[in-house]
C-alpha positions as a LaTeX table, in Angstrom:
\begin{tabular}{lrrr}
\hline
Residue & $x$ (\AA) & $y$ (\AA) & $z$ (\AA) \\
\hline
Unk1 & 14.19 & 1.88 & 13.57 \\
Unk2 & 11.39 & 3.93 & 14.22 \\
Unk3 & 7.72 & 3.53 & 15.30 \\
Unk4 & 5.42 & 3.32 & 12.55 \\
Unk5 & 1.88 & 2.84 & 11.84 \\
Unk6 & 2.47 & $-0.33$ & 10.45 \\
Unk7 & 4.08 & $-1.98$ & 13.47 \\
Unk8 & 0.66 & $-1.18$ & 15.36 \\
Unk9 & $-1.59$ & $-3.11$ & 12.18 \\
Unk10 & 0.64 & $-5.97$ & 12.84 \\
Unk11 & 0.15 & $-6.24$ & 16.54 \\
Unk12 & $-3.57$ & $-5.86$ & 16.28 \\
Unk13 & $-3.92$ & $-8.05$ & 13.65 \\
Unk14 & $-2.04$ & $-10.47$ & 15.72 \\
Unk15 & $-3.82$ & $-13.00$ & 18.02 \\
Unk16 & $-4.66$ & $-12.63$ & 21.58 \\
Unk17 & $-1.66$ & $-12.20$ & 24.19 \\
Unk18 & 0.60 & $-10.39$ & 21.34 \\
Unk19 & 2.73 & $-7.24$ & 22.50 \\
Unk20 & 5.19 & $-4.85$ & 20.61 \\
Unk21 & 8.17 & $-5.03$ & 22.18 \\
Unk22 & 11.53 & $-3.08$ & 21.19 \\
Unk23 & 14.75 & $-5.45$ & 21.24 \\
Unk24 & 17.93 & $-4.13$ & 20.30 \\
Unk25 & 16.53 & $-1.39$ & 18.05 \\
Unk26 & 13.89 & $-3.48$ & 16.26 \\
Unk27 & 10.38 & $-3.60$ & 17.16 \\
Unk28 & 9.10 & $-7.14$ & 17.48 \\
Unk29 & 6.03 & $-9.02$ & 17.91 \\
Unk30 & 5.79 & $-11.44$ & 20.61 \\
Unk31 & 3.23 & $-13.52$ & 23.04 \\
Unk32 & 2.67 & $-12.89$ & 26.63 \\
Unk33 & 6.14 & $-11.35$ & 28.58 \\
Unk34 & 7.13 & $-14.44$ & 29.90 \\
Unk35 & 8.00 & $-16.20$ & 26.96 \\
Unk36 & 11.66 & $-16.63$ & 25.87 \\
Unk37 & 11.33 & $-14.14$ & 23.25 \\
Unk38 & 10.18 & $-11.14$ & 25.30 \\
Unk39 & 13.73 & $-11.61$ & 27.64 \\
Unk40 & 15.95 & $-8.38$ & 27.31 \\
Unk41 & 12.95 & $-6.03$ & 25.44 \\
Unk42 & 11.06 & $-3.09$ & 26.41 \\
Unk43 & 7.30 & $-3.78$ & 26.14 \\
Unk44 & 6.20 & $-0.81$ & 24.07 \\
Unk45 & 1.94 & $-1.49$ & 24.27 \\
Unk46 & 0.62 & $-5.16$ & 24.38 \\
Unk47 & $-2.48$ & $-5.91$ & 21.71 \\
Unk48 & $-5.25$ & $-5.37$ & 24.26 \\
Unk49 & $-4.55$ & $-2.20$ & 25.21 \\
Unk50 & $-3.77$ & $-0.79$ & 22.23 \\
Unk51 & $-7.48$ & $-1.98$ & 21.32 \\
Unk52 & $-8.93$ & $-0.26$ & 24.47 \\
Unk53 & $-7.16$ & 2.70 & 23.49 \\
Unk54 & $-8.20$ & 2.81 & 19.59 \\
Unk55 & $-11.94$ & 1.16 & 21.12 \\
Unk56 & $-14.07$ & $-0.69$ & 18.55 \\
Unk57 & $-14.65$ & $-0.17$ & 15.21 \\
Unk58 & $-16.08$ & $-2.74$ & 12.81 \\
Unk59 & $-14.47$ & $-1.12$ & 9.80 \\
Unk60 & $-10.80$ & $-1.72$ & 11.62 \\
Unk61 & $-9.01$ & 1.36 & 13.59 \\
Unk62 & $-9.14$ & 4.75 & 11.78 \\
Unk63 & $-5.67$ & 6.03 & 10.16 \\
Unk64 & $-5.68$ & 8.77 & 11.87 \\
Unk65 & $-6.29$ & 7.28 & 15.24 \\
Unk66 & $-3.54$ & 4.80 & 14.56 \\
Unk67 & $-0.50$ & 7.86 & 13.73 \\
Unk68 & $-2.16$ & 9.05 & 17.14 \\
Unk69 & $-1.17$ & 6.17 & 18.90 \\
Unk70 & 2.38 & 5.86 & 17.11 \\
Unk71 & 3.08 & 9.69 & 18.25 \\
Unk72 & 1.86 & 8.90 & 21.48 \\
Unk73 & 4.11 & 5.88 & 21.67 \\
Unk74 & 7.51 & 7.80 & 20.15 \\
Unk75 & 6.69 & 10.23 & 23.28 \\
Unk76 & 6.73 & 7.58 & 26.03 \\
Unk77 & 9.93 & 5.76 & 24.54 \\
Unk78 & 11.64 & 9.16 & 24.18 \\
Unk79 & 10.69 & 9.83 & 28.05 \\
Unk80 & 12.40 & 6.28 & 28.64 \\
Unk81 & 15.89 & 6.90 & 26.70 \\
Unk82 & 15.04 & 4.31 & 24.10 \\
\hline
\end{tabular}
């Protein structure tokens, strides 16, 4: 499965703690890395610093910002063999 704009609207409209994580081919959603769920993923970006990276908008991260971000992303989990 790959990276899309839509897993990134998920994880920021998620609450506080969330991270993207890629398990066994599927991104997921999940709370802070030491939960049960986050054993055997790759943390792709957590909520917060996909936020720092998009900084604050009150009309909600531009769409161009956020394919930005998901090209960015692709690029570092290419560099990592996943």
């Amino acid at each position: 499965m790959s990276l899309e704009v839509e897993h990134l609207r998920r994880l920021l409209d998620a609450g506080p703690g969330a991270q993207l994580m890629l398990r066994e081919g599927d991104y997921v959603l999940t709370g802070p890395s030491g939960t049960e769920e986050a054993k055997g993923a790759l943390l792709v970006i957590s909520r917060a610093t996909l936020r720092d990276r998009l900084g604050d908008s009150q009309d909600g991260p531009d769409e161009d910002k956020l394919r930005e971000q998901v090209a960015l992303l692709r690029t570092e989990l290419s560099s990592l063999g996943a």
